[in-house]
C-alpha positions as CSV (number, residue, x, y, z in Angstrom):
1,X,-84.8,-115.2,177.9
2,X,-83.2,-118.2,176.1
3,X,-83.1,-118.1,172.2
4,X,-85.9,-120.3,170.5
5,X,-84.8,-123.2,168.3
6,X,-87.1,-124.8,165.6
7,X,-86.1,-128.0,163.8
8,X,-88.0,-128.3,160.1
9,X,-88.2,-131.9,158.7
10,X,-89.9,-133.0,155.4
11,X,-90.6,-136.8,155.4
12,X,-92.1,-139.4,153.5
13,X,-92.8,-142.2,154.5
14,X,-89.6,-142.7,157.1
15,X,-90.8,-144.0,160.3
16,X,-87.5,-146.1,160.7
17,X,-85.1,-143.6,161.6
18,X,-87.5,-140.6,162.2
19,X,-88.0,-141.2,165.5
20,X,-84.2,-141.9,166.6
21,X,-83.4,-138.6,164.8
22,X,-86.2,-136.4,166.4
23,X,-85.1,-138.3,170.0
24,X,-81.7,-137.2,169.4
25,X,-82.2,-133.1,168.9
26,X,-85.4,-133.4,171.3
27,X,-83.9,-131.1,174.2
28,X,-82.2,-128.9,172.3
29,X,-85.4,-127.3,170.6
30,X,-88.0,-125.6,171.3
31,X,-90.5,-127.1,168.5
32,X,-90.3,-129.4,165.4
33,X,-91.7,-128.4,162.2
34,X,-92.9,-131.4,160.1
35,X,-94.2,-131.2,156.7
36,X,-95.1,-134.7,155.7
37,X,-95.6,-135.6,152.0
38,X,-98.6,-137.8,152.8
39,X,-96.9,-141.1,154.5
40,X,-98.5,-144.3,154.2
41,X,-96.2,-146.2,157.0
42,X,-96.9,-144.5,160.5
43,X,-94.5,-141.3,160.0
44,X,-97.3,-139.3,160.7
45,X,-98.4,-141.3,163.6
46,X,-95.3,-141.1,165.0
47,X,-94.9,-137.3,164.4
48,X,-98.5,-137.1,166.3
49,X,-97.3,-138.7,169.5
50,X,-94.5,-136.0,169.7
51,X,-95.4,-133.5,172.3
52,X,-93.4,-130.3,170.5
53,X,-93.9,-131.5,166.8
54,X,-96.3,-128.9,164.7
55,X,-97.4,-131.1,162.0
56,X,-97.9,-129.5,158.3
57,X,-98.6,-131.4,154.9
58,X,-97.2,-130.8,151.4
59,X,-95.6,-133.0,148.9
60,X,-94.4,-130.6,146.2
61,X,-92.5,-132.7,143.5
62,X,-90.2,-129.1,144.0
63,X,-88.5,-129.8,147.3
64,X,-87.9,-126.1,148.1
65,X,-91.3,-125.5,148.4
66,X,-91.8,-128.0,151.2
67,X,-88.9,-126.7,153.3
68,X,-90.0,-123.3,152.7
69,X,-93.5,-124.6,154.2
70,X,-91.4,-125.5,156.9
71,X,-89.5,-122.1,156.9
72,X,-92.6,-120.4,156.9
73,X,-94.2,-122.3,160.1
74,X,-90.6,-122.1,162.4
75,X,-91.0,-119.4,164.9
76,X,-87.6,-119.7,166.4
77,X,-84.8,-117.3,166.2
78,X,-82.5,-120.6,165.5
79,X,-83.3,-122.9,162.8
80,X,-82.2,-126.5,162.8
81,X,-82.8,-127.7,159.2
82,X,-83.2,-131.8,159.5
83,X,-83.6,-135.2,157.3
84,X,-85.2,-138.2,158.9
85,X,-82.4,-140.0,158.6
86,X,-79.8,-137.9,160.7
87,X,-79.3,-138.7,164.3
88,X,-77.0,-136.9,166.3
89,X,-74.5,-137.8,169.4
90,X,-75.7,-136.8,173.0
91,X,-72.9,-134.1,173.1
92,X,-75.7,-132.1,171.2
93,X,-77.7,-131.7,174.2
94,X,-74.4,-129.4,176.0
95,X,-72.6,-127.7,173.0
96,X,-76.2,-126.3,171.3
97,X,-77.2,-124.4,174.4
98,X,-74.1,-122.8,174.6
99,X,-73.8,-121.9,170.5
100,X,-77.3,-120.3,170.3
101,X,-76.5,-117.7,173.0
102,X,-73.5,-116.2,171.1
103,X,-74.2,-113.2,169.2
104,X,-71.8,-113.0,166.9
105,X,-72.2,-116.5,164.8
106,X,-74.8,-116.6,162.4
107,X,-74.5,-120.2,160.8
108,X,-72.8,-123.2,162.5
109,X,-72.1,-125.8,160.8
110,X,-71.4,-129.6,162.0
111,X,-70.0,-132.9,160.3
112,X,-71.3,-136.0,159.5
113,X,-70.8,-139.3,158.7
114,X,-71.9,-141.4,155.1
115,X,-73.4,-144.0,155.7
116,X,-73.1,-147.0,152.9
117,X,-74.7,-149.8,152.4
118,X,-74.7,-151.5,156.2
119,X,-74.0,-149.9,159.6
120,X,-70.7,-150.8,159.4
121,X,-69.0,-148.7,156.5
122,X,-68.9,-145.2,155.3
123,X,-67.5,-143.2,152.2
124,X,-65.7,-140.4,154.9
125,X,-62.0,-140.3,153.9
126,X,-61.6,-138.6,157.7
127,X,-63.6,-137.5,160.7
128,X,-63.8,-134.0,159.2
129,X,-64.2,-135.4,155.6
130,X,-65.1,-131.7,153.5
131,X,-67.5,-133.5,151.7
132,X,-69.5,-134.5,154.9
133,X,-70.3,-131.1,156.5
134,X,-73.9,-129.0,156.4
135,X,-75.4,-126.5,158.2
136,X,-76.7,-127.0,161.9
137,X,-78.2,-123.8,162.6
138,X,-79.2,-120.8,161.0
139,X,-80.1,-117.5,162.9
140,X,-83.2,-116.2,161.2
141,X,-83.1,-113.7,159.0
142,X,-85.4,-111.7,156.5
143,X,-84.1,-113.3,153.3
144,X,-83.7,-117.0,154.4
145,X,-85.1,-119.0,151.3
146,X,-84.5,-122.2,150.5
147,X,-83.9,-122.7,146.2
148,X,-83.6,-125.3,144.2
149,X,-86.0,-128.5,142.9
150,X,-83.6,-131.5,144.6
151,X,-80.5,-130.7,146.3
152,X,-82.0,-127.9,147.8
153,X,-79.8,-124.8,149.5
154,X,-80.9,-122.3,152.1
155,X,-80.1,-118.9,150.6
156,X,-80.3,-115.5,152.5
157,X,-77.7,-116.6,155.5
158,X,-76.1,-114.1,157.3
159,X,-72.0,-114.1,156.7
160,X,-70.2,-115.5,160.2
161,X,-70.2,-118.7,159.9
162,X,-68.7,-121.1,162.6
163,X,-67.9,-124.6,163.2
164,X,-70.1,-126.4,165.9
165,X,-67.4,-129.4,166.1
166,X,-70.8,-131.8,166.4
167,X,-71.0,-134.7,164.3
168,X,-74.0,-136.8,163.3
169,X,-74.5,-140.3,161.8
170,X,-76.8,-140.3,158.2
171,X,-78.6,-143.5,158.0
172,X,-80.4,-143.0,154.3
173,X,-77.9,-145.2,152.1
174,X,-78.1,-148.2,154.6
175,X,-81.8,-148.7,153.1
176,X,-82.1,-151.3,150.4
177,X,-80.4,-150.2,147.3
178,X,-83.8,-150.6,145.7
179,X,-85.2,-147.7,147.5
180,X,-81.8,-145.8,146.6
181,X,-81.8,-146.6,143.4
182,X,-85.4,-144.7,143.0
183,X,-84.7,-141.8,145.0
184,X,-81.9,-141.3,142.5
185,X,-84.3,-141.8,138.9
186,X,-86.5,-139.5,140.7
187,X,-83.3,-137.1,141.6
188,X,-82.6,-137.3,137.6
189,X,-85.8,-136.7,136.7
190,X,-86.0,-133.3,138.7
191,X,-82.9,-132.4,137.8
192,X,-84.0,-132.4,133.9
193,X,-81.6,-135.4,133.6
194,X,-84.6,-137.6,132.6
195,X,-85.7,-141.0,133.8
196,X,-84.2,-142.9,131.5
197,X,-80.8,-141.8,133.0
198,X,-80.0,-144.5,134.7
199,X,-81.3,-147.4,132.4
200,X,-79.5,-150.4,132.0
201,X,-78.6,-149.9,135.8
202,X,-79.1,-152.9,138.3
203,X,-81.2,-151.3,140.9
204,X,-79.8,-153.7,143.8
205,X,-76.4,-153.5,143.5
206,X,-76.4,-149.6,142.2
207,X,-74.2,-148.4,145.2
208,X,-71.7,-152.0,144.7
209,X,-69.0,-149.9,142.8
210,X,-68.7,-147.6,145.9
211,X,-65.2,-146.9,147.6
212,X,-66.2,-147.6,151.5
213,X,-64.1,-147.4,154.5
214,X,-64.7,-149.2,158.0
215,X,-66.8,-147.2,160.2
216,X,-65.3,-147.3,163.4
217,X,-67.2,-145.0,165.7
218,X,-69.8,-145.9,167.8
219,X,-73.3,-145.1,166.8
220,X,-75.2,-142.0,168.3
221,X,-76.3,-143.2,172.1
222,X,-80.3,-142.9,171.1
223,X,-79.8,-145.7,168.2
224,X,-77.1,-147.8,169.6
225,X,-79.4,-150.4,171.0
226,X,-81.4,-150.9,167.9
227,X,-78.8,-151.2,165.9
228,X,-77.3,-153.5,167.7
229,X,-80.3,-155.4,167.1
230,X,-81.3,-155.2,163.9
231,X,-77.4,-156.0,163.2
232,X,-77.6,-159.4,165.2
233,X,-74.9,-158.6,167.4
234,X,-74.7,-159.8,171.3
C-alpha cells in the first residue's frame, strides 16, 4: 500500500491563487487540510468544490496554532505543508510518488522562486538561491509541532533530510503593495515590533527599494494561461 500524503493550507481570504496552487499538488495527495481564517471572498467556496479538501476553521492571531489545527486533522504518513500562494511545476506529479516510497528520507526539501512585484521579476540571485528553499514533505512523527506566532517553523523533524530538486513559483508579493504593506505591520505587530514600526512608510511603493532580477522561467503549466492573461500578453 502506497504512503498517504496530506497537504495543510491556512488561508484568508486568497481565492486568486488558491485554486492554481491546490490544482498544481492535486494528484500527488491523498487529502487537503484547510483551515480557513473566516474568508469573505469565495476561498471557502472554492475549498468546498474540492473533492479531497477537509475543510476546518480557525483564525488564531498565533499562526502556529492554525497549522497545528491543520497538523492535528492530516492523517497522512507524508505531510505537504502549503501557502495559497505556491504553485508548483507538473514535474511534481512524477518525482513525489517516487520520494514518498523511500524509507530512508525523512524531510525533502524543494526550491522556489520570489516573486516581486509583477510576474516578471524575482529577488533569486540563482535557480537554487539558499534563501529560497523550504520544506516539501515531512514524514510524520510523534513530536512534529509547529512554533512560533509569524514565521512559523515545524519542530520535531526526523534528521535525514534530502533534496527533492522540485521547484515552485510564490505568487504573494505580486499583490498590490498595499496588501504587502499590511501583512508586514501586522508581521511587526506579532513579532512584538509594534505597529508603529513601519510609520512614515509609503504603503504603495514599500517593496520600490527592492533589488530584482528578470524572471526568466516559464510559469508553472496550471497558471500559465492566466497569467498570460491577466499580464495582457498574446
Amino acid at each position: 500500500m502506497n504512503p498517504r500524503v496530506s497537504a495543510m493550507y491556512i488561508v484568508k481570504n486568497e481565492r486568486e491563487y488558491f485554486p492554481f496552487s491546490v490544482k498544481s499538488i492535486y494528484n500527488v495527495v491523498d487529502e487537503i487540510i484547510v483551515v480557513d481564517g473566516y474568508s469573505t471572498d469565495g476561498t471557502v467556496e472554492i475549498a468546498r468544490s474540492i473533492d479531497k479538501v477537509r475543510l476546518f476553521f480557525c483564525d488564531s492571531e498565533d499562526y502556529s496554532v492554525n497549522r497545528n489545527l491543520a497538523l492535528e486533522k492530516a492523517t497522512g504518513d507524508w505531510l505537504m505543508p502549503m501557502d495559497a500562494d505556491m504553485v508548483f511545476y507538473d514535474d511534481i506529479n512524477i518525482v513525489v510518488p517516487r520520494l514518498i516510497r523511500n524509507p530512508d528520507v525523512d524531510v525533502y526539501t524543494c526550491w522556489f522562486y520570489h516573486l516581486m512585484k509583477d510576474y516578471f521579476h524575482v529577488q533569486n540571485t540563482s535557480d537554487r538561491d539558499p534563501l529560497y528553499i523550504r520544506n516539501l514533505l515531512v514524514r510524520r512523527t510523534p513530536n512534529l509541532r509547529w512554533v512560533g506566532a509569524v514565521h512559523e517553523k515545524l519542530e520535531g523533524t526526523g534528521p535525514r533530510v534530502l533534496d527533492s530538486g522540485l521547484f515552485f513559483v510564490h505568487y504573494g508579493y505580486v499583490k498590490p503593495q498595499r496588501e504587502v504593506f499590511q501583512r508586514w505591520v501586522k508581521y511587526a505587530r506579532l513579532e512584538g515590533r509594534g505597529e508603529d514600526a513601519y510609520a512614515g512608510v509609503n504603503p504603495d511603493t514599500i517593496l520600490d527599494d527592492r533589488p530584482l532580477r528578470p524572471f526568466t522561467k516559464p510559469h508553472p503549466e496550471v497558471i500559465r494561461e492566466y497569467i498570460r492573461r491577466k499580464a495582457g500578453l498574446p
